[in-house]
N, C-alpha and C positions, 0 to 999 in steps of 0.2 A: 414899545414892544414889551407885551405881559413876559418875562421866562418859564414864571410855573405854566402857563396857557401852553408855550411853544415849545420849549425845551425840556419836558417831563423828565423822559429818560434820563437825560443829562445832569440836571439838576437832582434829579431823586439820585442817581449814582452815584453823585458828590457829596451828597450827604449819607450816605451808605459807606462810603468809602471814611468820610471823616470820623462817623460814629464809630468807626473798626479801631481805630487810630486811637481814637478815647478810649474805649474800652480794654484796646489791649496794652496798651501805657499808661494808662490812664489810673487805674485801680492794681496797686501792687499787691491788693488782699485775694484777688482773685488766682487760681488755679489756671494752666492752658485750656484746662478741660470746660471750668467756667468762663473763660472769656470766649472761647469759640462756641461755645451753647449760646451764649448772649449773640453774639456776633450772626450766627447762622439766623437765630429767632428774626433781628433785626434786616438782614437780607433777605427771610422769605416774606416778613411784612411792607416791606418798601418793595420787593416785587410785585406782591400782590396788587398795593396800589399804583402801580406801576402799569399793570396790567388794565386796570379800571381806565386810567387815563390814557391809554393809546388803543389804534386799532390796526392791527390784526391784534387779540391779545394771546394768540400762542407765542412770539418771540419773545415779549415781554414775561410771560410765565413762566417760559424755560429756561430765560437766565436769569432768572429768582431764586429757582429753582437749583439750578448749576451754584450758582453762587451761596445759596446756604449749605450744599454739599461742598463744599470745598472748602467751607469753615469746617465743619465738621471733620471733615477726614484730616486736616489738617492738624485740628486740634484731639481728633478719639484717634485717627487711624494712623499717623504718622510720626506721632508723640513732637513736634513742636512745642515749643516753648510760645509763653504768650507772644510775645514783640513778632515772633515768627509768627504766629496765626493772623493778625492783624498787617502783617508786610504780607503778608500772600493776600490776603482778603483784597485789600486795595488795589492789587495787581490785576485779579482776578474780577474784579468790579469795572475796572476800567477798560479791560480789552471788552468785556460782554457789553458796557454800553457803545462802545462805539462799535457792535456788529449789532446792538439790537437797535440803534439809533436811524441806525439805515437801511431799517425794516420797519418800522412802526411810522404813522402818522397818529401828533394830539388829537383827540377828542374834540376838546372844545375849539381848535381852531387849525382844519384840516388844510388850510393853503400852505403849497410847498414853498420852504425857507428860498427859494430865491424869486420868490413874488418881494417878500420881504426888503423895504427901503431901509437903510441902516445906516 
C-alpha cells in the first residue's frame, strides 16, 4: 500500500503538524509573530496540495484555509507566545484532517480503504 497514493490528507496533516512543531521550538530567533506567518504560509501550501490530491477539493481547501487562519489569529490576533502557536497549530490540524479525511477521496487511487487488504 502506496501512503502518499491513499492517505494524502493524513500524511500531508502530519507533516503540517510537525513542521509547526519545528518552527515554533524550533528557531528561538523567531518572534510569535514570525513563527505564525511561517506556520500559516506552510498550512495554506500543504492545503493547497492537499487539495490537488483529493476529490471533492473544497473540504480539502477549506481546512487549509481554516488552518492557516488559526495560525494567524493565534499568533497576530491573540498575542500567543511561539510554543503556544505551534500547540494550537497541531491541535487544529489534526481535528480538520480527520473531518476532511472523511470527506475527500485520493486522486490517484479512488478505491474505498476497506477494499484495502492490510
Amino acid at each position: 500500500m502506496n501512503l502518499v497514493r491513499r492517505e494524502p490528507t493524513l500524511l500531508l496533516s502530519a507533516v503540517s503538524g510537525l513542521l509547526a512543531i519545528v518552527v515554533s521550538f524550533g528557531f528561538d530567533a523567531l518572534s510569535a509573530e514570525q513563527a505564525g506567518l511561517i506556520v500559516a504560509v506552510l498550512s495554506a501550501v500543504i492545503g493547497l496540495v492537499n487539495a490537488v490530491a483529493v476529490r471533492p477539493i473544497s473540504p480539502a481547501a477549506f481546512t487549509g484555509f481554516i488552518a492557516a487562519g488559526a495560525a494567524l489569529l493565534t499568533s497576530y490576533g491573540l498575542n500567543f507566545t511561539q510554543e503556544q502557536v505551534g500547540s494550537v497549530q497541531v491541535a487544529v490540524v489534526a481535528l480538520l484532517a480527520l473531518i476532511t479525511r472523511m470527506s475527500v477521496t485520493p486522486v490517484s487511487d479512488p478505491r474505498p480503504n476497506s477494499d484495502v487488504v492490510g
